[in-house]
N, C-alpha and C positions, 0 to 999 in steps of 0.2 A: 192268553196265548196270542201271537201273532203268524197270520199266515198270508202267504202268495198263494194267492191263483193262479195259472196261466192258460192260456184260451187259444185256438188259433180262430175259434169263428165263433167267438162271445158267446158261449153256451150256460157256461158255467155260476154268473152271477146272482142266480135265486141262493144256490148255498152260502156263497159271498157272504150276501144280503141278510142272512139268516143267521151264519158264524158272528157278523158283525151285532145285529139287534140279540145276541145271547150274552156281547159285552165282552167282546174280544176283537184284537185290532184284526182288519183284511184290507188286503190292497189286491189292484185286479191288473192284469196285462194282457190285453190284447193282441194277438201277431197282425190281420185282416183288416186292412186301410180302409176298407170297408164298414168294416163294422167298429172302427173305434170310438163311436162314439157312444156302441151300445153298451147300456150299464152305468154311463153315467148317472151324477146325483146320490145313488143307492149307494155307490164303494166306495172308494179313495181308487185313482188308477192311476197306473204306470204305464211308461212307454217300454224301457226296457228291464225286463225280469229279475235278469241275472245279475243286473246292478242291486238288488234288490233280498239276493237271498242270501247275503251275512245277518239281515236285517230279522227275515222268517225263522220262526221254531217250527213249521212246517209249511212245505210246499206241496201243492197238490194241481196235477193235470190234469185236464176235463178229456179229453181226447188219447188219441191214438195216435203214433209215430211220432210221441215223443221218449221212447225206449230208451234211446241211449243219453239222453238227456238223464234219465232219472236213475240209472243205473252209475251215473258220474256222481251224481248227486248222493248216493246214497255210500257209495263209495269215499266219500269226504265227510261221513255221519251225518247228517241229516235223514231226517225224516219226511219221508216224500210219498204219498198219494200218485199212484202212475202207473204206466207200465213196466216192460221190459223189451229187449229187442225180439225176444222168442213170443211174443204178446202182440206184439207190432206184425208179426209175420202171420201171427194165424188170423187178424183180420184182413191184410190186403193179398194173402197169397193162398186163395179158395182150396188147391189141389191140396200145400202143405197143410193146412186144415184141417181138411179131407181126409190124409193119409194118418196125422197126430189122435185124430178121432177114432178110424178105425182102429189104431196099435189101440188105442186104450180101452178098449173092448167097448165103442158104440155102436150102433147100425148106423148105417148110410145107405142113403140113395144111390144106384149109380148116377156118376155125371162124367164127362167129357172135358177137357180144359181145348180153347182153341187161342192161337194168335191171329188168325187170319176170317175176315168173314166168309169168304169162298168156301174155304174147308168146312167151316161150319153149316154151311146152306147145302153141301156135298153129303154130310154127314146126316144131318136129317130128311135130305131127300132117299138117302140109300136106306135108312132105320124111320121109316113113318111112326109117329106117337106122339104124345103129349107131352112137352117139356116146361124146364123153364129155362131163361135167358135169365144170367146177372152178371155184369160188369166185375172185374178184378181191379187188384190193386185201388188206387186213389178214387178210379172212378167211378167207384160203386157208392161213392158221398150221392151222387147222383143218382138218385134214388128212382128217379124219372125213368130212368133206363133200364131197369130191371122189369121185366114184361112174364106172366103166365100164359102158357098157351093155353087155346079153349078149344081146339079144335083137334081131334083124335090124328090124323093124319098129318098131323103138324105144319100144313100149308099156314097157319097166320106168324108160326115160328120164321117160315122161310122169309114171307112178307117181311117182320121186325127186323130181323137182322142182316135183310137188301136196304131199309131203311136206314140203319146205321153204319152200313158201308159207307151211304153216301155224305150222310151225314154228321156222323160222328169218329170215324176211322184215326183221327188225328188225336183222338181222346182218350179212347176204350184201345191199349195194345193189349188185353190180351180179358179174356169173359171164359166163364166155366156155362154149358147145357147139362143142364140137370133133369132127370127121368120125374114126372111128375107124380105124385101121389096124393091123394085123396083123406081127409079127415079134418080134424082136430088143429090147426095150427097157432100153438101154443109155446111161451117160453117160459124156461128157470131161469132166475138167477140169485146170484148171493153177494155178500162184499165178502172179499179173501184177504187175509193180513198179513201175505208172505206166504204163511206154513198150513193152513187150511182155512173152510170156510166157515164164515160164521152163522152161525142162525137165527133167527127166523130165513129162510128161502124165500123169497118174493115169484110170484105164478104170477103173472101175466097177459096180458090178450092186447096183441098190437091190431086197429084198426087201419090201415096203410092206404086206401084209397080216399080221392077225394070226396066223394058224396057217400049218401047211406047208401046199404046194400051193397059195398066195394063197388062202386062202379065212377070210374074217371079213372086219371091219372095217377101213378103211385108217388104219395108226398113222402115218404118216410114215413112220418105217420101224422093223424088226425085225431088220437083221442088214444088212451089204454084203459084197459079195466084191469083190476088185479087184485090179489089177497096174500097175506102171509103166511107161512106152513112151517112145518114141521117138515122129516126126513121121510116123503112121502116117495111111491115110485118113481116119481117125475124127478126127483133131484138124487137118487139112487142112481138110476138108470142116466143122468146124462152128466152132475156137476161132480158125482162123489166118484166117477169113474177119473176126473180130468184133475183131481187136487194135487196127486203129488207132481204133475206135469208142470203145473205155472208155479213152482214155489221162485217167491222173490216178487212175484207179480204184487201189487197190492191197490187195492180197490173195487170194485163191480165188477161182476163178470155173470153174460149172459150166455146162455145156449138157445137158441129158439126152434122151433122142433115141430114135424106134423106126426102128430101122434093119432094112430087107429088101432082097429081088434085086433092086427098083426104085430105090432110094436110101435118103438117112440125112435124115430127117424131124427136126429140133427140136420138141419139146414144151413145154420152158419151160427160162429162164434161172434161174439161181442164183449173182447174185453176192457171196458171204456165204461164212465156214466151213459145212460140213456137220455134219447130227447124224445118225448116229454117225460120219459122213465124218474129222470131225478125230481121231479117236480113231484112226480106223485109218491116218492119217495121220502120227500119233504113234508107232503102232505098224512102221510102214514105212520114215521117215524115218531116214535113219543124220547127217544133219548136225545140229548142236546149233540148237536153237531159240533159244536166246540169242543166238547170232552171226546167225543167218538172216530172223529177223524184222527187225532193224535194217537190215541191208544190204536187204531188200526196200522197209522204206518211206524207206530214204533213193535207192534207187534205184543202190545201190553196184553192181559188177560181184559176179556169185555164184554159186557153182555149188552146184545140190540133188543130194544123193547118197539115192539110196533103195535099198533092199534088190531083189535080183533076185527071179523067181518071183512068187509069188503072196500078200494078205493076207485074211484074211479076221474082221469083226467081227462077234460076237452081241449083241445088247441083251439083258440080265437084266431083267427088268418084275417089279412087283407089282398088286392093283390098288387104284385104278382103271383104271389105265391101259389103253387108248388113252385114255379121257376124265376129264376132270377134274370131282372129285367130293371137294370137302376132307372130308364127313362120314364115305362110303368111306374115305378115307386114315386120318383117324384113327382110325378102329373097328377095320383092319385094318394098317396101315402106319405109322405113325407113330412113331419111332425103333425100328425092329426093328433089331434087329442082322445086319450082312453078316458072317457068320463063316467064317473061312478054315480047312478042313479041315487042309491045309499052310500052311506059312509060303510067300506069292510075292511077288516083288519086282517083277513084269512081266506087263505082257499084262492088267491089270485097272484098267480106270479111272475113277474116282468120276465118278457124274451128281447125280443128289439124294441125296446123302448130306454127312453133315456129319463130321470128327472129334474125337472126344470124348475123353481120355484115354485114348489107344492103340484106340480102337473105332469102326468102322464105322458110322453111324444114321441111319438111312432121314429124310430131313427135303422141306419143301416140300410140293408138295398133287397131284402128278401120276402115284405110280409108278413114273417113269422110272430106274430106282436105278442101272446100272451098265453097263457094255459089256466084254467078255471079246473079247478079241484074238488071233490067233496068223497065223506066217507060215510055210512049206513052200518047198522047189523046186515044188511041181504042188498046184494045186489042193485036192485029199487032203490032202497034208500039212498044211496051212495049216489044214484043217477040222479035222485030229486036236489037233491043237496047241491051236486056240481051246476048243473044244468038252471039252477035259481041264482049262482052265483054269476053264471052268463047273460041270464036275463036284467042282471045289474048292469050291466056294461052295457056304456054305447061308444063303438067309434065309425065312422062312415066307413062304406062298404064291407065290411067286416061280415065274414062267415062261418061255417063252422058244422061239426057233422050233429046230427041228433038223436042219432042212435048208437051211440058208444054204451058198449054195456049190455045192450040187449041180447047180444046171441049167445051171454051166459047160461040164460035156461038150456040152451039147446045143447051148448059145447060142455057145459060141467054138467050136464045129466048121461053124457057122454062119456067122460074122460071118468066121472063114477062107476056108470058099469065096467068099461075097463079096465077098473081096479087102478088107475094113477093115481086117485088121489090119497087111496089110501097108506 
């Protein structure tokens, strides 16, 4: 088989890399002048795509808002991995989310949508609580910017968002406050072929701040733990309410969710691969991604085989990272070499790196350099496993969280009594 990727910010070439070492052609196109040079070595790339896809027997987009793109696409027979433009909308537009969520009988949180930060600093000074603050539309790639409040009275809300008046107002037009709640927070997700989803369900746990114990900055994330399931309540209650919603859609699709004694709350949609989600998806999946991709965007009959037990992924970072800062990167990162203490053939998957005659080099302007994987019968395992495959790795300043995984005893002896995971 041959297939096109296409990327706007080099996500997507672990699968590439993987479709291609199964013995099938891939070629990779990057939109981000920035990051063109990530991925190198590993694919075959291209500059422009669509010159490109008479060529593919499928194409497949790693991201979001390319809707109308793949609905053209499919629309001229091919077979296409991607969104749709009603797919595209419930990630950048929070309210419509919101509103698609509750018709299909989910719970929600209340939240507020504002365009203006005044209004918003208005509005929780008149309504004291605990919120959250998160960026709409495009800006919410900017993961930096989404802040929980800690404080009952919501005076550090007010703080954050006089902060991004000043600061950022030319960026974020328009951010939803949301009512904060307490638990579990946890996601489902599955791959969908069009017309439903398929199973095993993939559970979850995003680690999103920089250091252990969530505490820094929100990266997007720094590590997941997760496991395969079955039609447990957690994918009852949030994916098998939303199926007949996205038909046409085809690929991954997440709901993330704070689940407590009261119910399983959605916080926001992700219909798109995850990062580091695909990685450890890679690392989980026992069916060939060559045969799997095809049968899902042509909608063939297919069964996904995934490993039992538990996975768990670490993100390797340098900096800048969390934030992008190309003069940081190159003073400090800029083709370092990822050196492998031992020779491994598994469990470690290039992000911004590029390769160079047999070597490892850090390229692109973000940090983001790598994700180290491993899986176990129990949790433990799964963390020994990854965590020895980090300790292979050396690249200068390189960090990384080390407790990914851990607060499973605490969250799945939780979401047990609760009856989800049954």
């Amino acid at each position: 088989m041959r297939f096109l990727f296409v990327s706007r910010w080099a996500l997507i070439h672990d699968v590439a890399w993987t479709v291609k070492k199964e013995g099938h052609e891939a070629r990779y196109a990057v939109l981000s002048k920035a990051d063109r040079e990530v991925g190198d070595g590993f694919v075959e790339k291209v500059e422009n795509w669509e010159a490109h896809r008479e060529w593919a027997d499928v194409v497949v987009f790693d991201d979001s808002d390319f809707g109308e793109a793949c609905e053209k696409l499919r629309r001229e027979g091919k077979a296409v991995v991607g969104g749709t433009k009603y797919s595209d909308r419930l990630e950048f537009d929070r309210d419509f989310a919101t509103d698609e969520m509750k018709a299909a009988g989910l719970r929600t949180l209340p939240s507020w949508d504002f365009t203006t930060f005044d209004d918003a600093i208005r509005f929780v000074r008149e309504n004291p609580g605990r919120y959250v603050v998160k960026p709409s539309g495009k800006a919410q790639s900017e993961k930096v910017l989404s802040y929980v409040g800690q404080e009952e009275d919501g005076r550090d809300i007010v703080t954050m968002l006089e902060h991004y008046k000043r600061g950022w107002a030319g960026r974020i037009k328009s951010f939803q406050v949301q009512k904060y709640a307490s638990g579990v927070e946890v996601a489902v997700g599955a791959f969908y072929d069009g017309r439903d989803f398929v199973l095993p369900a993939f559970v979850n746990f995003e680690h999103k701040r920089m250091m252990n114990d969530d505490i820094g900055p929100s990266t997007g994330e720094m590590g997941t733990s997760a496991f395969w399931c079955g039609e447990n309540a957690l994918y009852r209650e949030t994916l098998a309410k939303l199926k007949d919603r996205i038909r046409g859609y085809v690929g991954y699709f997440d709901v993330n969710c704070i689940a407590n004694a009261h119910g399983i709350y959605p916080l926001e949609i992700t219909p798109r691969f995850g990062y580091p989600t695909i990685n450890l998806q890679v690392e989980g999946v026992l069916s060939k991604w060559g045969d799997f991709l095809p049968a899902l965007a042509k909608g063939d009959p297919l069964q996904l085989r995934a490993k039992r037990g538990f996975q768990v992924a670490v993100v390797v970072a340098v900096p800048p990272f969390p934030f992008v800062d190309p003069d940081t990167f190159r003073k400090f990162s800029e083709d370092a070499a990822v050196i492998f203490k031992k020779p491994m053939n598994e469990g470690i998957h290039p992000c911004d790196v590029k390769l160079v005659e047999g070597e490892w080099l850090l390229t692109g302007n973000s940090g983001y350099a790598l994700v180290a994987t491993g899986s176990g019968s129990t949790m433990d395992d799964a963390r020994r496993e990854a965590y020895s495959r980090v300790r292979n790795l050396h690249i200068p300043n390189m960090f990384y969280r080390t407790d990914i995984g851990e607060r499973w005893h605490r969250d799945g002896d939780l979401l047990q009594t609760w009856g989800y995971l049954s």
